[in-house]
Biopython code that builds the backbone (N, CA, C, O; Angstrom):
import numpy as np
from Bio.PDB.StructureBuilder import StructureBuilder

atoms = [
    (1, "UNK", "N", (0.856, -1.170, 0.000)),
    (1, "UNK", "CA", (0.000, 0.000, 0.000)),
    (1, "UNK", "C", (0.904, 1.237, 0.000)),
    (1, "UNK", "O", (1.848, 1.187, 0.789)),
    (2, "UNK", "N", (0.798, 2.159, -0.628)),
    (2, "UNK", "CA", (1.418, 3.428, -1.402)),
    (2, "UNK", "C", (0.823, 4.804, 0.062)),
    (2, "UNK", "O", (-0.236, 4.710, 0.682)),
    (3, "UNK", "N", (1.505, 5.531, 0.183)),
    (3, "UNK", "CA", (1.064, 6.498, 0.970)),
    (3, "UNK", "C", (-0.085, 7.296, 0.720)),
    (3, "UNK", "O", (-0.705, 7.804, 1.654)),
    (4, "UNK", "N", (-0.532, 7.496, -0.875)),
    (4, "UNK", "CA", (-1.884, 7.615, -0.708)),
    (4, "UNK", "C", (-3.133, 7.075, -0.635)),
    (4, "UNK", "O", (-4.218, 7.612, -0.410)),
    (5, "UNK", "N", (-2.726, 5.505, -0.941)),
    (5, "UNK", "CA", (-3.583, 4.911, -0.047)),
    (5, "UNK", "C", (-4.322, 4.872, 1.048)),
    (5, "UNK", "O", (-5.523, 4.757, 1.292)),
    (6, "UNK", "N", (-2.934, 5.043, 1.913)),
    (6, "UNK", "CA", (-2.880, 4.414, 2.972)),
    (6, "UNK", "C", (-4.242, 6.284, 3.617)),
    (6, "UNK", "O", (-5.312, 6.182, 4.218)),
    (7, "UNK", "N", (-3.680, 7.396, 3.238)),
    (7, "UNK", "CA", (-4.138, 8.501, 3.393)),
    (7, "UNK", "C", (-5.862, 8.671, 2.929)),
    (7, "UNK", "O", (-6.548, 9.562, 3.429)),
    (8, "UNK", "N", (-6.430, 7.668, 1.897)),
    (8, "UNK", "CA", (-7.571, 7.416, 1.248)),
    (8, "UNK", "C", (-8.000, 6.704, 2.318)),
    (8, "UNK", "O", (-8.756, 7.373, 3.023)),
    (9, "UNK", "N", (-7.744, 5.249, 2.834)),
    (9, "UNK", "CA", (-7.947, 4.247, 3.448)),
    (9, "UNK", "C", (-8.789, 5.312, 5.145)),
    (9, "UNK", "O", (-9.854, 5.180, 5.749)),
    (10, "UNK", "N", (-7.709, 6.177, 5.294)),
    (10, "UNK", "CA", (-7.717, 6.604, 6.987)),
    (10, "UNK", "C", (-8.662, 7.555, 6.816)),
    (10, "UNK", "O", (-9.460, 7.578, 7.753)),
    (11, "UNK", "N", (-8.994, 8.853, 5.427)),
    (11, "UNK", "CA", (-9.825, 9.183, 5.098)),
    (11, "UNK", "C", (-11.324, 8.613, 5.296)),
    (11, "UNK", "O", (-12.239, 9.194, 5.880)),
    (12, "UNK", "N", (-11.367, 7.375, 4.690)),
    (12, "UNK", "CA", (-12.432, 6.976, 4.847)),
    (12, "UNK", "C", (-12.718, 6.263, 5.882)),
    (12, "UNK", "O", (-13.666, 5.544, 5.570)),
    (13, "UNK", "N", (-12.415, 6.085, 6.912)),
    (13, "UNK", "CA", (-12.309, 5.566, 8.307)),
    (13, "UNK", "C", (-13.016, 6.723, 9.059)),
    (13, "UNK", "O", (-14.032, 6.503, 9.719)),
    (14, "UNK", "N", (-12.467, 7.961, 8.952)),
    (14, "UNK", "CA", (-12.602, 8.868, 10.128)),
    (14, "UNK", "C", (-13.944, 9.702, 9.549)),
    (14, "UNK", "O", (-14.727, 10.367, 10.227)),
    (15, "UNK", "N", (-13.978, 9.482, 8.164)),
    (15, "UNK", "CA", (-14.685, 10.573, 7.266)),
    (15, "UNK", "C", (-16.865, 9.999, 8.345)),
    (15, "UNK", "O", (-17.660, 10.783, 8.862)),
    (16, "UNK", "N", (-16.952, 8.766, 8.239)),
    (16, "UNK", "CA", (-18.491, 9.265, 8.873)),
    (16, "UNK", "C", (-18.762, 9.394, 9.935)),
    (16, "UNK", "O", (-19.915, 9.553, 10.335)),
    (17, "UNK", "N", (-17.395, 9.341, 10.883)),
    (17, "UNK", "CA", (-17.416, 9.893, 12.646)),
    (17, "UNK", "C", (-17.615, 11.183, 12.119)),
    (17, "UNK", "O", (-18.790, 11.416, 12.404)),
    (18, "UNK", "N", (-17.040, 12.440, 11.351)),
    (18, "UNK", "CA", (-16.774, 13.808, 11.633)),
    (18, "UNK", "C", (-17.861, 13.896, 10.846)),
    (18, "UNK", "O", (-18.487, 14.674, 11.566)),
    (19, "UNK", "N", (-18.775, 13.654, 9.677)),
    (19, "UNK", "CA", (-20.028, 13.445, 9.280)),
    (19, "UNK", "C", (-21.119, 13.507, 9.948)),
    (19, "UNK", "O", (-22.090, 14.241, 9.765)),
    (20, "UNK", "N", (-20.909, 12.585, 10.863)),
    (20, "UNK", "CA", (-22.388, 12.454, 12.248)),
    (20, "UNK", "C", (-22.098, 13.656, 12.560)),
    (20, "UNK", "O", (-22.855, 14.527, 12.132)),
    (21, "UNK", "N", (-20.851, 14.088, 13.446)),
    (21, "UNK", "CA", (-20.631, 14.426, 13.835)),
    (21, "UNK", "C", (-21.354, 15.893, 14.058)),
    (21, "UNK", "O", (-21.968, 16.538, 14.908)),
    (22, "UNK", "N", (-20.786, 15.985, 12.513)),
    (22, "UNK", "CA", (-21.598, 17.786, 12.006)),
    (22, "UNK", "C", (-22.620, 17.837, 11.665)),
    (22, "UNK", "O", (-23.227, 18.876, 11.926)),
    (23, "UNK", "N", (-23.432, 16.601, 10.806)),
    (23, "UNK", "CA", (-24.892, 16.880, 11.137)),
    (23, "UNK", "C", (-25.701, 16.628, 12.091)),
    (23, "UNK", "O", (-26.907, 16.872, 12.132)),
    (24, "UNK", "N", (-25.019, 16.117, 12.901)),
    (24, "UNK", "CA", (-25.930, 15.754, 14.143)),
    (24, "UNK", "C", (-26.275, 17.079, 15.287)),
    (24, "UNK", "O", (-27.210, 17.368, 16.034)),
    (25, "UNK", "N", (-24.532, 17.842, 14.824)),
    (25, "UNK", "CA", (-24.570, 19.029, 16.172)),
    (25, "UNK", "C", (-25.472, 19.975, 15.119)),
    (25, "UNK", "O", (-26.434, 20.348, 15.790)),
    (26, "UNK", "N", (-25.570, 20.451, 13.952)),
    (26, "UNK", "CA", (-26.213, 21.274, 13.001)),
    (26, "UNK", "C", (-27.737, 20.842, 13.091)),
    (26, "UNK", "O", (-28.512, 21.798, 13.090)),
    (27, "UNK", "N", (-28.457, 19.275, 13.187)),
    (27, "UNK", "CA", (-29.650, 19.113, 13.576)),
    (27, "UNK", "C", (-30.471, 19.248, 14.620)),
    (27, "UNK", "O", (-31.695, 19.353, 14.706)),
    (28, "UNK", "N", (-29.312, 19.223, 15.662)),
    (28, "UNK", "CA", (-30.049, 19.602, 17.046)),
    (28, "UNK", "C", (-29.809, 21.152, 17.450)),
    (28, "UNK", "O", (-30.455, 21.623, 18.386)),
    (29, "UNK", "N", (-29.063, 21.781, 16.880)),
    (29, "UNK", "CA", (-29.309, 23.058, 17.000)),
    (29, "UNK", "C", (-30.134, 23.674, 16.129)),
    (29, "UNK", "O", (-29.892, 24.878, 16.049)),
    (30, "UNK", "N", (-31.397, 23.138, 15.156)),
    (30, "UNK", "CA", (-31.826, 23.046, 14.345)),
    (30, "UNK", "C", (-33.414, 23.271, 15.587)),
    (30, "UNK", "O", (-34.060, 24.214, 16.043)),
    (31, "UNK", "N", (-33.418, 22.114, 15.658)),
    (31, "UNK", "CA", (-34.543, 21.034, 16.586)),
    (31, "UNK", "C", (-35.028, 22.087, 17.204)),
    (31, "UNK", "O", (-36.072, 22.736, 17.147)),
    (32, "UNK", "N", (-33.446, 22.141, 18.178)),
    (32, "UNK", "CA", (-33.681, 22.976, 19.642)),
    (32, "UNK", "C", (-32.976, 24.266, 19.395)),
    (32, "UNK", "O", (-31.801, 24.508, 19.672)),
    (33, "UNK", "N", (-33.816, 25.038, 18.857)),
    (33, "UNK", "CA", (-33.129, 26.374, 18.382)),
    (33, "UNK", "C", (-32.693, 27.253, 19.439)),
    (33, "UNK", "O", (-31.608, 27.836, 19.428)),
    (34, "UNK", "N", (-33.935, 27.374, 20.754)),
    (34, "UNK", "CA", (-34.409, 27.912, 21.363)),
    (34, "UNK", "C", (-33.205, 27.901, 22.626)),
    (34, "UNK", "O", (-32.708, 28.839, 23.250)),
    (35, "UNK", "N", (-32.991, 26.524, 22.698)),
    (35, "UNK", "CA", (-32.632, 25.806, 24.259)),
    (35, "UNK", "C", (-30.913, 25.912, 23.853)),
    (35, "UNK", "O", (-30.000, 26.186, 24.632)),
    (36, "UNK", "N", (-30.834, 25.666, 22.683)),
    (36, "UNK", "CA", (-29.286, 25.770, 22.011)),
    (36, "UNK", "C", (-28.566, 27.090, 21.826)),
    (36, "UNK", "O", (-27.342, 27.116, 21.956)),
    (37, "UNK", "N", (-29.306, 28.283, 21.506)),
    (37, "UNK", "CA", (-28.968, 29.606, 20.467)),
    (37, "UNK", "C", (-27.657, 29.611, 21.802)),
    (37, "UNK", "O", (-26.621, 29.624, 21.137)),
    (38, "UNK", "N", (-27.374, 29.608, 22.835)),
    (38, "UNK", "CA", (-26.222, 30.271, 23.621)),
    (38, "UNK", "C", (-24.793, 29.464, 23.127)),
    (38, "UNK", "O", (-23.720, 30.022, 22.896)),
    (39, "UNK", "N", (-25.102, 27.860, 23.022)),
    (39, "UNK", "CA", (-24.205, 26.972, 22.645)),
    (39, "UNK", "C", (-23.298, 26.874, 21.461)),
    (39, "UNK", "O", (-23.506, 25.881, 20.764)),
    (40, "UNK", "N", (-22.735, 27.345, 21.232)),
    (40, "UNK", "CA", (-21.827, 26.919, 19.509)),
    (40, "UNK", "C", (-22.251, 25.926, 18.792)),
    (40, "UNK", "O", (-22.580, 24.817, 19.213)),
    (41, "UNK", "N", (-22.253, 26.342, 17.581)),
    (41, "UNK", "CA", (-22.189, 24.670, 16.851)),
    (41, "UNK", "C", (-20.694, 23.920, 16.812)),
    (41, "UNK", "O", (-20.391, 22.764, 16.519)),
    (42, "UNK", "N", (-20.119, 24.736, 17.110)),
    (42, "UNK", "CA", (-18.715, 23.827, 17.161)),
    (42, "UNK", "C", (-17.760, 22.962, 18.448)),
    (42, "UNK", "O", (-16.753, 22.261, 18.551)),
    (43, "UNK", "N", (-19.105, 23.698, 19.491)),
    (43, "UNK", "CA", (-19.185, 23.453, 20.851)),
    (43, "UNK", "C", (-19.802, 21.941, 20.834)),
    (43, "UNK", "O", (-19.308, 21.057, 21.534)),
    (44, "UNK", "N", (-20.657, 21.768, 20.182)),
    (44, "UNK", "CA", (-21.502, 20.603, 19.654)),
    (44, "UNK", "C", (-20.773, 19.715, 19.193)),
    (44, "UNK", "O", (-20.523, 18.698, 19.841)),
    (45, "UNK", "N", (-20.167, 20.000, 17.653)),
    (45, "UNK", "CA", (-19.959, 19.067, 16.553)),
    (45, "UNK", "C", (-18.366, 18.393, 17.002)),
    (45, "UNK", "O", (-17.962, 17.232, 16.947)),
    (46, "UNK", "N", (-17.971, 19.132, 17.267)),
    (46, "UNK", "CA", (-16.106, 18.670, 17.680)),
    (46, "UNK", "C", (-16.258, 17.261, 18.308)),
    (46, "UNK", "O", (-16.326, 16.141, 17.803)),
    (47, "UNK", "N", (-16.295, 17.827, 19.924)),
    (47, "UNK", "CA", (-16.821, 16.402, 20.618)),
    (47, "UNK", "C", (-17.738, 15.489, 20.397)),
    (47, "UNK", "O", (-17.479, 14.371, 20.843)),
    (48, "UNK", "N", (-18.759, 15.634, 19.826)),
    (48, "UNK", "CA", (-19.476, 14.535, 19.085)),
    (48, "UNK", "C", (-18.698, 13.571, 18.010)),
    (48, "UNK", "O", (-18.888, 12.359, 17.913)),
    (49, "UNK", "N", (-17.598, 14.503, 17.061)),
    (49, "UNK", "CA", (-16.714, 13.653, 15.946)),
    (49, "UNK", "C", (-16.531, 13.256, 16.487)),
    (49, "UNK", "O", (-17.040, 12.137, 16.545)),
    (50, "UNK", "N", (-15.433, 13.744, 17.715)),
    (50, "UNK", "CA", (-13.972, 13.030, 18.732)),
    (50, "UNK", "C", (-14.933, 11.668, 19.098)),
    (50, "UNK", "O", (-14.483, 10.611, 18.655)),
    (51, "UNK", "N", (-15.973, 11.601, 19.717)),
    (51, "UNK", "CA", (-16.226, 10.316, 20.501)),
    (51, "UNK", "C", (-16.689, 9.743, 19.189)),
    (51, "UNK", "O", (-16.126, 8.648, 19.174)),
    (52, "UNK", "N", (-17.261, 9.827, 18.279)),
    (52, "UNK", "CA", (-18.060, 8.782, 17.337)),
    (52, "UNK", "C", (-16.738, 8.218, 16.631)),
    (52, "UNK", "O", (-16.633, 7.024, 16.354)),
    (53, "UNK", "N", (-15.641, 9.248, 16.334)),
    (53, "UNK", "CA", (-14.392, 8.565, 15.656)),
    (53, "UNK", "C", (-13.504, 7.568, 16.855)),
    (53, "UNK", "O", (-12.668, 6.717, 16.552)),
    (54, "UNK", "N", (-13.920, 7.920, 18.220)),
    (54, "UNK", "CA", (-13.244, 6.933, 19.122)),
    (54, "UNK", "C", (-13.791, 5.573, 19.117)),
    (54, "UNK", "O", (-13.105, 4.550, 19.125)),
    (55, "UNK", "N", (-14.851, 5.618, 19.106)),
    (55, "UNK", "CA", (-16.262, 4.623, 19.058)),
    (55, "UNK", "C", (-15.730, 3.614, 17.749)),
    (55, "UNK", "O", (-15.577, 2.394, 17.817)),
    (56, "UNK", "N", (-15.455, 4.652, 16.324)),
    (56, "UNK", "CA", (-14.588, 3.537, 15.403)),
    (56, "UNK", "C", (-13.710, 2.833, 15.215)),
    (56, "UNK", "O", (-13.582, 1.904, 14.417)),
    (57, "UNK", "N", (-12.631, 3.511, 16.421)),
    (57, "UNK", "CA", (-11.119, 3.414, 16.129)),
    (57, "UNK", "C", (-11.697, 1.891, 17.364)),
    (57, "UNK", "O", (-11.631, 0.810, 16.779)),
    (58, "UNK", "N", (-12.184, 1.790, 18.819)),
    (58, "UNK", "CA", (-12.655, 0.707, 19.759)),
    (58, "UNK", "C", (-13.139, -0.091, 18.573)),
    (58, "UNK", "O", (-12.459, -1.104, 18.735)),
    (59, "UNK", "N", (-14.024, -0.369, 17.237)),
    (59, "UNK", "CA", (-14.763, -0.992, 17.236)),
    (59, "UNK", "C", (-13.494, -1.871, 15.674)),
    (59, "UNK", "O", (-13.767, -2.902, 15.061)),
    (60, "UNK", "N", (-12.452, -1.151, 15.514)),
    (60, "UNK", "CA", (-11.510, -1.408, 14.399)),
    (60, "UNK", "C", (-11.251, -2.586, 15.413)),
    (60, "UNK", "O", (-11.726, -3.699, 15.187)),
    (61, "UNK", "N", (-10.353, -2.282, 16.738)),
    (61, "UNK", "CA", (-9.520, -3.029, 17.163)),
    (61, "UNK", "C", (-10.349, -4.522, 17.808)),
    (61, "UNK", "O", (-9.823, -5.635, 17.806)),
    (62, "UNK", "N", (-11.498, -4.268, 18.241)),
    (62, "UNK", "CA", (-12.741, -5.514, 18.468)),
    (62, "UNK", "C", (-12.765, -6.026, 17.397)),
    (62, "UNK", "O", (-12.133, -7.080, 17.342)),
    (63, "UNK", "N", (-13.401, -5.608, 16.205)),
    (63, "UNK", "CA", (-13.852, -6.695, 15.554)),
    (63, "UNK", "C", (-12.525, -7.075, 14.264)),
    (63, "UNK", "O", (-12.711, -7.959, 13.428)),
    (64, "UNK", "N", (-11.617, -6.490, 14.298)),
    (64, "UNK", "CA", (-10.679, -6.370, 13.507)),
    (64, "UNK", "C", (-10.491, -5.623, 11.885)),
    (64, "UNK", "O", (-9.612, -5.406, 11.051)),
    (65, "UNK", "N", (-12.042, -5.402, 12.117)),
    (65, "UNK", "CA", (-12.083, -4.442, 10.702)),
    (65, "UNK", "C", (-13.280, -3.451, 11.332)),
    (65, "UNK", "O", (-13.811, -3.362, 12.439)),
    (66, "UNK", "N", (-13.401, -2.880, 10.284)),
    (66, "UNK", "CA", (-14.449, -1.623, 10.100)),
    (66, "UNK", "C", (-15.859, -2.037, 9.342)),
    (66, "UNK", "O", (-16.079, -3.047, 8.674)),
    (67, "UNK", "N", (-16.891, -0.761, 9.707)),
    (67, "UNK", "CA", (-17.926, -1.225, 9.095)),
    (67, "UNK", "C", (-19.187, -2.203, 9.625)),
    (67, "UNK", "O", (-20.152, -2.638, 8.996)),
    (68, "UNK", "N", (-18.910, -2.327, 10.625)),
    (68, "UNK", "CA", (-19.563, -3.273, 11.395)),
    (68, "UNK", "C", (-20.890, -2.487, 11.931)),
    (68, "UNK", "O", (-21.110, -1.291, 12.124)),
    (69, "UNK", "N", (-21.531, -3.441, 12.059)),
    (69, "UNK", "CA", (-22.851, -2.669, 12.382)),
    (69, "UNK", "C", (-22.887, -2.245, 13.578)),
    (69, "UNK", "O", (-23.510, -1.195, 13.732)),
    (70, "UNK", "N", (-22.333, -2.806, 14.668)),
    (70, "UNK", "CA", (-22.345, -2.897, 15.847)),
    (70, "UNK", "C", (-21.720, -1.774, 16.062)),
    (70, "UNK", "O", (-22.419, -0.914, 16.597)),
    (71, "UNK", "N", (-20.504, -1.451, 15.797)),
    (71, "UNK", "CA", (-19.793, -0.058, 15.665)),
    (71, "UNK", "C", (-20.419, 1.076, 15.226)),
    (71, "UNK", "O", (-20.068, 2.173, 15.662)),
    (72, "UNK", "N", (-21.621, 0.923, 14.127)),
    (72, "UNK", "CA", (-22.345, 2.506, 13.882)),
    (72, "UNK", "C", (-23.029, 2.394, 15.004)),
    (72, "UNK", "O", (-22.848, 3.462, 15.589)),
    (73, "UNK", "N", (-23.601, 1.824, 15.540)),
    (73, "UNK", "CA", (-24.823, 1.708, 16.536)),
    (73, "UNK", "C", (-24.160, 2.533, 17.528)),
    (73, "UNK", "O", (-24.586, 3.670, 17.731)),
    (74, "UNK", "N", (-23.115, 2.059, 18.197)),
    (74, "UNK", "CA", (-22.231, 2.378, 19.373)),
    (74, "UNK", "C", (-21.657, 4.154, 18.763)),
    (74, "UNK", "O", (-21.369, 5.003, 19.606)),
    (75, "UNK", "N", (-21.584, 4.424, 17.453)),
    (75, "UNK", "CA", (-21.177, 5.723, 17.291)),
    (75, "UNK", "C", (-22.141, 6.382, 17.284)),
    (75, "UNK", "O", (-22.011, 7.543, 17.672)),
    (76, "UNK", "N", (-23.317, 5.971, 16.899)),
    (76, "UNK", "CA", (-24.749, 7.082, 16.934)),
    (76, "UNK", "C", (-25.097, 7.025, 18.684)),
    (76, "UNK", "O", (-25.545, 8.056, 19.186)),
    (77, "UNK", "N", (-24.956, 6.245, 19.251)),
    (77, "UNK", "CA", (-25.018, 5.897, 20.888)),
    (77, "UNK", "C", (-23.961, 7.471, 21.419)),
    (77, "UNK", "O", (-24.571, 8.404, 21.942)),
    (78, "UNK", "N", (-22.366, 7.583, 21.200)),
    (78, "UNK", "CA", (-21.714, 8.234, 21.377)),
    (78, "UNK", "C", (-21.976, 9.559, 21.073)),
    (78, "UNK", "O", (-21.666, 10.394, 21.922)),
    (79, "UNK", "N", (-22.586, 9.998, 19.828)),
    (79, "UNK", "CA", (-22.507, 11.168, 19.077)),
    (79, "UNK", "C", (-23.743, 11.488, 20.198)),
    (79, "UNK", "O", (-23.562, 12.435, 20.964)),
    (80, "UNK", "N", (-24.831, 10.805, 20.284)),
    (80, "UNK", "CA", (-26.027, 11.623, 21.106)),
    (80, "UNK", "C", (-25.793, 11.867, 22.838)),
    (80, "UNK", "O", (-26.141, 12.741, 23.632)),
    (81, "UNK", "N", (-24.941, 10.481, 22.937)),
    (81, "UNK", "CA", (-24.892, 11.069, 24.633)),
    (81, "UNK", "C", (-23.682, 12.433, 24.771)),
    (81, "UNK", "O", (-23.813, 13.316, 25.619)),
    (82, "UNK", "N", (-22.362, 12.382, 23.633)),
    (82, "UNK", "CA", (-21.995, 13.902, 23.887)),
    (82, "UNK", "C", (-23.040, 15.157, 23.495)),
    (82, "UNK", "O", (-23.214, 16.229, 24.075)),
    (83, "UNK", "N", (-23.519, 14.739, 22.571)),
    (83, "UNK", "CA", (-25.023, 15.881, 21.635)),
    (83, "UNK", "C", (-25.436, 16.378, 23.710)),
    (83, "UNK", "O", (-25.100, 17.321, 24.426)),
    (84, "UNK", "N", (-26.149, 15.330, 23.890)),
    (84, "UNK", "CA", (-26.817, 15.991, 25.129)),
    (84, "UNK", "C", (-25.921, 16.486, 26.334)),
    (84, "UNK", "O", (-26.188, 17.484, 27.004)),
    (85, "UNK", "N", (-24.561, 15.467, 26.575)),
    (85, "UNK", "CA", (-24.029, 16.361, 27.885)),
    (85, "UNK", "C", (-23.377, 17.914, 27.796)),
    (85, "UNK", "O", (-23.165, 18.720, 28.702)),
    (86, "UNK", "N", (-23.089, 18.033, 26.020)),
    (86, "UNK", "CA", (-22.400, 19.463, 26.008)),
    (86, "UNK", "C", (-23.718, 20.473, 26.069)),
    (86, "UNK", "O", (-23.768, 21.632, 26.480)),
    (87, "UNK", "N", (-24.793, 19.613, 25.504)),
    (87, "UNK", "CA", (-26.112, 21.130, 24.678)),
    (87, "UNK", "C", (-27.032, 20.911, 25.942)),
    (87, "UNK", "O", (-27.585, 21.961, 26.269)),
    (88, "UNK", "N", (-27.357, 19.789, 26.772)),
    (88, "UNK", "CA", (-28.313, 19.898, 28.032)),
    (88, "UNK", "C", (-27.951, 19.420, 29.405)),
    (88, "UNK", "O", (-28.689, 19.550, 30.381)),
    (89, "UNK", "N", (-26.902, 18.922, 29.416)),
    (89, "UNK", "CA", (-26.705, 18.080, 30.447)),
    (89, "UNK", "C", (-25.635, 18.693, 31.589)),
    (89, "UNK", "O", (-25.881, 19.851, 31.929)),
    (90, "UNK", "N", (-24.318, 17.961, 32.305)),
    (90, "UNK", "CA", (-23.253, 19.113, 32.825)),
    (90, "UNK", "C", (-21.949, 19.930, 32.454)),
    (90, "UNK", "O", (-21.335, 20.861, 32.975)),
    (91, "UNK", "N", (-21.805, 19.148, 31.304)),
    (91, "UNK", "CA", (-20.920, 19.482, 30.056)),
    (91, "UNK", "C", (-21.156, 21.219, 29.422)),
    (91, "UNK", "O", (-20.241, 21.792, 28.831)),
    (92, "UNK", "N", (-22.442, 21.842, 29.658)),
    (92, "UNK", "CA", (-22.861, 22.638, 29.336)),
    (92, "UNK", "C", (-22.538, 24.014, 30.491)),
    (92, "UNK", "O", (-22.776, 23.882, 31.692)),
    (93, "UNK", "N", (-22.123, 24.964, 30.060)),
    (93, "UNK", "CA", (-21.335, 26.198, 31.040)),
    (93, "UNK", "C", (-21.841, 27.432, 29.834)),
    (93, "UNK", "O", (-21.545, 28.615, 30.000)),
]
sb = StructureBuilder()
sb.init_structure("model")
sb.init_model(0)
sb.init_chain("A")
sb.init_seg("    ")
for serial, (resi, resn, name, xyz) in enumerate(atoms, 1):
    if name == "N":
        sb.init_residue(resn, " ", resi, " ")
    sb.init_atom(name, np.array(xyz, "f"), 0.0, 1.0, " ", f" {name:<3s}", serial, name[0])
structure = sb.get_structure()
């Protein structure tokens, strides 16, 4: 494997953690316009990537590959419980 491979390969690894990531923090500040307007969207979307791409990188080394169903489940699990502790929960300042 050639270095841009390898750069394609990691691309597409990280690419639908930071995906959720941003539409998820862009939908709930959407939702909850009201309860959100003080919060950033970037206050949102960052930590939501960070854990849904952690959630992939745990679910690479378990099942030995990617793609697994079990692993989106566990990243949409991740992306919403940061969604709520930064936008409602104690995460929120």
């Amino acid at each position: 494997m050639g270095p841009l491979d390898a750069v394609w390969h990691l691309g597409n690894l990280l690419l639908p953690p930071l995906a959720l990531g941003a539409l998820a923090a862009a939908m709930a500040k959407l939702l909850w316009r009201r309860e959100l307007a003080a919060v950033a969207w970037q206050r949102l979307a960052g930590p939501a990537a960070l854990a849904s791409a952690a959630v992939v990188l745990v679910g690479l080394v378990a099942f030995g590959r990617d793609g697994r169903m079990a692993t989106y489940a566990g990243m949409v699990c991740a992306c919403a419980f940061t969604l709520w502790w930064r936008g409602f929960g104690p995460g929120r300042r």
